[in-house]
TORKOL-4160 file (C-alpha; in steps of 0.2 Angstrom, whole numbers, padded with zeros to 4 digits, m for minus):
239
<pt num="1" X="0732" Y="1395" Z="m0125"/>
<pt num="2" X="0731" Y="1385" Z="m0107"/>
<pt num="3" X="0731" Y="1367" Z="m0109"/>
<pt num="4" X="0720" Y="1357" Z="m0095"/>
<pt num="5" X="0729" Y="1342" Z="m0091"/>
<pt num="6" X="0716" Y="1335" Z="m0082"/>
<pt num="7" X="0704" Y="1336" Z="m0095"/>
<pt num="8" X="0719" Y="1322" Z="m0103"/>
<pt num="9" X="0723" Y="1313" Z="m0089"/>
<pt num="10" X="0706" Y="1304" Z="m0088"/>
<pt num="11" X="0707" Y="1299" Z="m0107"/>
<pt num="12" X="0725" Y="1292" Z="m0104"/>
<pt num="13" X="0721" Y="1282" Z="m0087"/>
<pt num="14" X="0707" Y="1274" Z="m0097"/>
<pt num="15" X="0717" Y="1270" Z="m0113"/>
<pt num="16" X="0728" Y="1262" Z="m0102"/>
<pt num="17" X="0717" Y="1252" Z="m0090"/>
<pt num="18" X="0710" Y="1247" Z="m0105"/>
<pt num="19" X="0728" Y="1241" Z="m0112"/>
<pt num="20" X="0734" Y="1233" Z="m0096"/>
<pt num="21" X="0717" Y="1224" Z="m0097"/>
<pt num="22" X="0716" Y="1216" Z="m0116"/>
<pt num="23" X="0734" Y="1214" Z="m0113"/>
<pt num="24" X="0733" Y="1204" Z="m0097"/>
<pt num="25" X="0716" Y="1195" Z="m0103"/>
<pt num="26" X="0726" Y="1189" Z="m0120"/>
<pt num="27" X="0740" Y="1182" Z="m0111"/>
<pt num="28" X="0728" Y="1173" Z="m0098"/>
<pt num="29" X="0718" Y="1163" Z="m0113"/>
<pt num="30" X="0737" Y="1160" Z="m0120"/>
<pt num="31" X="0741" Y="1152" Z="m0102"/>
<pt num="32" X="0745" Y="1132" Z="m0103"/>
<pt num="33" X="0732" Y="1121" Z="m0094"/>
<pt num="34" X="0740" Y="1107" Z="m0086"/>
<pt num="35" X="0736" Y="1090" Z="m0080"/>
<pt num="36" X="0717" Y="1092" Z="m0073"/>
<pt num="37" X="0714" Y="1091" Z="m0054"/>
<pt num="38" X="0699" Y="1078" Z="m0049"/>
<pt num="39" X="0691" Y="1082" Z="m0034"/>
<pt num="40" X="0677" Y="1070" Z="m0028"/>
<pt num="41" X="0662" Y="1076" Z="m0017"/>
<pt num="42" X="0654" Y="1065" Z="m0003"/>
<pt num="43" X="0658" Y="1046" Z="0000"/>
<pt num="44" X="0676" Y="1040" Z="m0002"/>
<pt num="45" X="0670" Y="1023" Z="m0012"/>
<pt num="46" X="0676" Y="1027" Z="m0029"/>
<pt num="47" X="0664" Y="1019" Z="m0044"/>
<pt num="48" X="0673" Y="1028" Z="m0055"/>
<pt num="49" X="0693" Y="1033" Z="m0052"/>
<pt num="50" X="0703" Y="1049" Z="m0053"/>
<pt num="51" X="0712" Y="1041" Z="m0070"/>
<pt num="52" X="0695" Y="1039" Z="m0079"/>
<pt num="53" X="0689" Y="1055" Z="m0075"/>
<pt num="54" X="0705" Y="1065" Z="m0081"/>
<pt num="55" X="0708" Y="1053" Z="m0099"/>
<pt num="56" X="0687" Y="1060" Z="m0100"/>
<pt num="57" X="0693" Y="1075" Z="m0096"/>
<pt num="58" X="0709" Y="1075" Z="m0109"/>
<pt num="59" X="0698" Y="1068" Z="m0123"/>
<pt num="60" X="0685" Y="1080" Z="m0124"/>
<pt num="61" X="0699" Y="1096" Z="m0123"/>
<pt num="62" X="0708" Y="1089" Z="m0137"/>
<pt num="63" X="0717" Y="1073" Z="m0134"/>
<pt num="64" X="0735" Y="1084" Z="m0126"/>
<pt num="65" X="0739" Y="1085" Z="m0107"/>
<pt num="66" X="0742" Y="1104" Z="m0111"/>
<pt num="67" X="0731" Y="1116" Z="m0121"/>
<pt num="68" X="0729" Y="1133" Z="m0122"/>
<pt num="69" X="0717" Y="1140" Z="m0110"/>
<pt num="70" X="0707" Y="1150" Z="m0124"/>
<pt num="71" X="0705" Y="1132" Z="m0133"/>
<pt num="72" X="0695" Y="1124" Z="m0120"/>
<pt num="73" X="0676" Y="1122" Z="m0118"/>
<pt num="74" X="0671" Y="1121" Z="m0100"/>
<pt num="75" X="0651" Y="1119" Z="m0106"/>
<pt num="76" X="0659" Y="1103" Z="m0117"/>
<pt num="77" X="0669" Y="1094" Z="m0103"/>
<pt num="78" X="0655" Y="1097" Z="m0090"/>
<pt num="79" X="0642" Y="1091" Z="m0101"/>
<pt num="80" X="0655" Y="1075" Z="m0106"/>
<pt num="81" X="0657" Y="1071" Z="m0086"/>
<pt num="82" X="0638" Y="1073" Z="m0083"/>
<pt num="83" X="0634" Y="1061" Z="m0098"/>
<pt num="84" X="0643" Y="1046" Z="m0087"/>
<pt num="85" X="0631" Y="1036" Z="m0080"/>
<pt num="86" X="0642" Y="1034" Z="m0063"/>
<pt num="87" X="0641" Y="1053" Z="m0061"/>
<pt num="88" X="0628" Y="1063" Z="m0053"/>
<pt num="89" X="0636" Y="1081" Z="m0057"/>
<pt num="90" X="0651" Y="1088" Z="m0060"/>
<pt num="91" X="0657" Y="1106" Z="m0064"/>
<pt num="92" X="0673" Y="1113" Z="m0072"/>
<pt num="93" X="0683" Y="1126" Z="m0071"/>
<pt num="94" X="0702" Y="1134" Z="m0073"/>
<pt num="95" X="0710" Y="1141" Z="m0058"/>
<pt num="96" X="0717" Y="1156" Z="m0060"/>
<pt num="97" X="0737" Y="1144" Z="m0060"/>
<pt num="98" X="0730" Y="1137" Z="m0075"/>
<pt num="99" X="0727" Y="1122" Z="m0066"/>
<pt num="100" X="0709" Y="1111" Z="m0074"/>
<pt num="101" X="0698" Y="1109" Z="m0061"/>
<pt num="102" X="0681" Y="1097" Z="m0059"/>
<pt num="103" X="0671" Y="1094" Z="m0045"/>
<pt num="104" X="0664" Y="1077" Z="m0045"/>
<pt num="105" X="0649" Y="1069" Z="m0036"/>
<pt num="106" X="0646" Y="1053" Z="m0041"/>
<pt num="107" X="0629" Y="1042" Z="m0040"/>
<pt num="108" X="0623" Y="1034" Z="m0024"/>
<pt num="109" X="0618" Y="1016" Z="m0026"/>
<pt num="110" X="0603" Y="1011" Z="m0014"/>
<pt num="111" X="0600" Y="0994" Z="m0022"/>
<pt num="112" X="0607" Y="0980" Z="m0035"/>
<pt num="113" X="0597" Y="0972" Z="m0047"/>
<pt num="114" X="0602" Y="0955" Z="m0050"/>
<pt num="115" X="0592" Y="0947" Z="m0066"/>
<pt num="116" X="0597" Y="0945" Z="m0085"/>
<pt num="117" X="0608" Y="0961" Z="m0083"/>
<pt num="118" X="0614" Y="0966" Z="m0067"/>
<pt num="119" X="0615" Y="0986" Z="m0062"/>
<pt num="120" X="0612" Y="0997" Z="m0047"/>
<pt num="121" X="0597" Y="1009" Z="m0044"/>
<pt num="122" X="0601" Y="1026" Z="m0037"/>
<pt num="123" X="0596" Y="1036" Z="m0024"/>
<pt num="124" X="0585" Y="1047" Z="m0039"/>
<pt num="125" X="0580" Y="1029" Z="m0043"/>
<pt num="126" X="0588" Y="1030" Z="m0059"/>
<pt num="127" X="0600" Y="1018" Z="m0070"/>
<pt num="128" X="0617" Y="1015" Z="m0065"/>
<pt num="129" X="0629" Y="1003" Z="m0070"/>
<pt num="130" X="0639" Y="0991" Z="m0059"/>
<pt num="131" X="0660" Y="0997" Z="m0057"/>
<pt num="132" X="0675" Y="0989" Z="m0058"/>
<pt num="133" X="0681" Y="0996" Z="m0045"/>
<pt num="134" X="0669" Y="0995" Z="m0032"/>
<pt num="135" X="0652" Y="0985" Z="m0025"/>
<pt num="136" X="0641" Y="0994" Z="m0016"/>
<pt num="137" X="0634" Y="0982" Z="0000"/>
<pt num="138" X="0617" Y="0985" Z="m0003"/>
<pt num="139" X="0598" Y="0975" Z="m0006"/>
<pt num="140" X="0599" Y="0963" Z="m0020"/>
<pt num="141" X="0585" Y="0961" Z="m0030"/>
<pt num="142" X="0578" Y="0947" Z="m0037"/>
<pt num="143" X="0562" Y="0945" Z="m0048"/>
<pt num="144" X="0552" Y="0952" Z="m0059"/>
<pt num="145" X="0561" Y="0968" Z="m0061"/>
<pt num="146" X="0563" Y="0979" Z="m0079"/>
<pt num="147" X="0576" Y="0995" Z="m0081"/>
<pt num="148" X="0561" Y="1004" Z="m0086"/>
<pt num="149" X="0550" Y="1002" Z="m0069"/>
<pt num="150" X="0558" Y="1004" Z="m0056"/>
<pt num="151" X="0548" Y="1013" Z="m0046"/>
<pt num="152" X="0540" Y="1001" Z="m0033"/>
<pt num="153" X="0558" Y="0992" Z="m0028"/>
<pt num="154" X="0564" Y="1010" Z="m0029"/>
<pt num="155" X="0551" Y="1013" Z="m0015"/>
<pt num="156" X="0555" Y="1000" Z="m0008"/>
<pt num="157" X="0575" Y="1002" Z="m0007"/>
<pt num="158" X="0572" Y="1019" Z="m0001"/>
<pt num="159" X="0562" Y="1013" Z="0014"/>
<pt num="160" X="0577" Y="1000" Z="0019"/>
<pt num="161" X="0588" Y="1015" Z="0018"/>
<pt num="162" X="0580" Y="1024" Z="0029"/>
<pt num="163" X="0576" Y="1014" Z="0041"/>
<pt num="164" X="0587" Y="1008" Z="0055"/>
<pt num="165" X="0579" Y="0991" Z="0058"/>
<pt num="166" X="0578" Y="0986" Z="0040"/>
<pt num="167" X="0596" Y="0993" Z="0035"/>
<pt num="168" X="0603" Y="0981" Z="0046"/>
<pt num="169" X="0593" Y="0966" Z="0043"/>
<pt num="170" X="0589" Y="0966" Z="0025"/>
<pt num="171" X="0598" Y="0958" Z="0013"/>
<pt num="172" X="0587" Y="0954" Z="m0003"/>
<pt num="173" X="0570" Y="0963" Z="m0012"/>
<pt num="174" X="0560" Y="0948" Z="m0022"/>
<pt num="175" X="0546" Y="0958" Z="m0034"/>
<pt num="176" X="0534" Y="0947" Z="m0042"/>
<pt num="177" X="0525" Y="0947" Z="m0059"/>
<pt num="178" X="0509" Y="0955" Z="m0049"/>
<pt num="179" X="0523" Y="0969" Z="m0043"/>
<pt num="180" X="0521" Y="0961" Z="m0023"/>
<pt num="181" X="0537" Y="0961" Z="m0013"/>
<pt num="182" X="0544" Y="0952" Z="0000"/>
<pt num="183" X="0561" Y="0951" Z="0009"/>
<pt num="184" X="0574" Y="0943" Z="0014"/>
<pt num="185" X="0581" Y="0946" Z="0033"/>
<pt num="186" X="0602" Y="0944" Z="0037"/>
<pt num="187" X="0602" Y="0928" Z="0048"/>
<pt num="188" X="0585" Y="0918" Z="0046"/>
<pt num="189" X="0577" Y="0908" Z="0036"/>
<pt num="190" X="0561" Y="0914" Z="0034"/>
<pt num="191" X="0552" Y="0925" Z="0016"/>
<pt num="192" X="0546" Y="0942" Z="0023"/>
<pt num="193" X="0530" Y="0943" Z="0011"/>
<pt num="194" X="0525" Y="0963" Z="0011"/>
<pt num="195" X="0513" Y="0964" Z="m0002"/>
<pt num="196" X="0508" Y="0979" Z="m0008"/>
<pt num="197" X="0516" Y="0995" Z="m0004"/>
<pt num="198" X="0501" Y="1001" Z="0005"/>
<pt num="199" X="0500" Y="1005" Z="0021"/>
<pt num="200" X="0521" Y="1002" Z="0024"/>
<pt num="201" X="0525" Y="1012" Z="0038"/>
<pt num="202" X="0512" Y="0999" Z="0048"/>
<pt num="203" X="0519" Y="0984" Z="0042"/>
<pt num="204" X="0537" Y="0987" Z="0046"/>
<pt num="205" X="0531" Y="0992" Z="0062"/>
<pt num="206" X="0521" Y="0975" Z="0063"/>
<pt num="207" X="0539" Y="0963" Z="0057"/>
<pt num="208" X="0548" Y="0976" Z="0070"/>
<pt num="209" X="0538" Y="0969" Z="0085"/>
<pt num="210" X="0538" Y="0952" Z="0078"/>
<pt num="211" X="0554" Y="0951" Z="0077"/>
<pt num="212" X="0560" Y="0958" Z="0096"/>
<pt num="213" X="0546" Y="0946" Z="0100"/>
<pt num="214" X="0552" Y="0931" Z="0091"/>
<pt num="215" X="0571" Y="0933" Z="0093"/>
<pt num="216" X="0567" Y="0937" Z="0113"/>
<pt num="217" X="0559" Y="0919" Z="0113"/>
<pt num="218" X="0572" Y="0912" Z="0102"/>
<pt num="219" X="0559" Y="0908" Z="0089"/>
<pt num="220" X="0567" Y="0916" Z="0072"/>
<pt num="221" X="0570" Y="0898" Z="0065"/>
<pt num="222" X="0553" Y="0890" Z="0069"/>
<pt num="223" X="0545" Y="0901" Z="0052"/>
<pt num="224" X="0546" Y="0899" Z="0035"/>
<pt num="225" X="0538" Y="0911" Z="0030"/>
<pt num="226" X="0530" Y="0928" Z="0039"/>
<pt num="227" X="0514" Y="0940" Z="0030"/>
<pt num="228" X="0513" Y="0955" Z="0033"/>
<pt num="229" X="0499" Y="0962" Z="0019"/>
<pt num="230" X="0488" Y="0962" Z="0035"/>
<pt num="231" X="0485" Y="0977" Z="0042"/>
<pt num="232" X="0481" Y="0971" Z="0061"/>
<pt num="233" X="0493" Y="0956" Z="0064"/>
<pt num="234" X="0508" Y="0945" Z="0055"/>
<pt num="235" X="0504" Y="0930" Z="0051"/>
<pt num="236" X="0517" Y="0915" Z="0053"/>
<pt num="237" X="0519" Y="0900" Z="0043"/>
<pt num="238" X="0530" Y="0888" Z="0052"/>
<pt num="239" X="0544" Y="0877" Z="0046"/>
């Protein structure tokens, strides 16, 4: 009898594809992970540091600096970094070294509250807590302001940030009981009262010409105090 050993071939390539494949696959979840690599995304003003990160990173792998790859839980330590409040997002992952990998963004802070407990707001307009490592230069806000409604000064913030004028001249947010604002302006004396947030985009437009006018005539320091809740003019209550 005439043995086709093509009809075997086949069945022995894949036996051992197969082999070379849990073989190679058993001995990659045995690899050691090492000491994790922290690479932060974006701004280079650090809220929360490389050291923190890893020792986060460490704990919630089993407390060793090297562990079995098969023995860690990327969803776990992904889920541990994105439950910092300093920390936008994060992912994880093992390179194929064996080196622990996590991609960090952190939180952006458009404005700090300043009251019976100090914290930032973000640029989601969420919570974030002040660092020991670094202070954002950003509107201070003053008032009547609680953790849980944050949404007009948040308004407010995210205005000032994007704006040219009022990022460089604003240094403070005041929110009353009524939830009115006003502002306070780098340099000059003056309250900035803005009301409402109704009708915004006019009234920085109206303290914009006010003010080229007023600093053209040198007259910044003659005003204690400048309303915009109008719609068609400022009005101006001098010193």
């Amino acid at each position: 009898m005439k043995i086709n050993w093509n009809y075997i071939k086949i069945p022995l390539l894949l036996v051992m594809v197969v082999g070379l494949f849990a073989f190679s696959s058993k001995k990659n979840n045995k690899r050691i992970v090492s000491i994790p690599t922290i690479n932060f995304n974006g701004e280079d003003n650090l809220f929360i540091t490389h050291d923190a990160v890893s020792k986060l990173l460490i704990h919630n792998r089993g407390g060793g600096q090297n562990v079995p790859k098969e023995a860690i839980d990327l969803n776990l330590l992904e889920s541990a970094l994105n439950s910092n409040p300093m920390i936008k997002s994060a992912q994880v992952f093992v390179g194929v070294n064996g080196h622990l990998v996590a991609e960090v963004e952190q939180k952006k802070p458009i404005a700090r509250i300043s009251n019976s407990v100090s914290f930032y707001i973000d640029d989601d307009g969420l919570y974030m807590p002040l660092s020991k490592n670094y202070a954002a230069r950003v509107p201070l806000v003053t008032g009547n302001v609680s953790k849980t409604d944050l949404e007009i000064v948040y308004n407010m913030a995210v205005k000032i940030q994007n704006d040219e004028f009022l990022n460089t001249h604003v240094t403070s947010i005041h929110q009353y009981e009524d939830k009115s604002l006003s502002l306070r302006l780098r340099q000059c004396s003056f309250e900035v009262y803005v009301g409402s947030l109704a009708q915004l985009d006019k009234k920085v437009n109206n303290l914009k010409a006010f003010y080229k006018k007023a600093f053209k005539d040198k007259l910044l320091n003659n005003y204690s105090k400048v309303n915009l809740q109008f719609d068609s003019q400022v009005i101006c209550t001098k010193s």
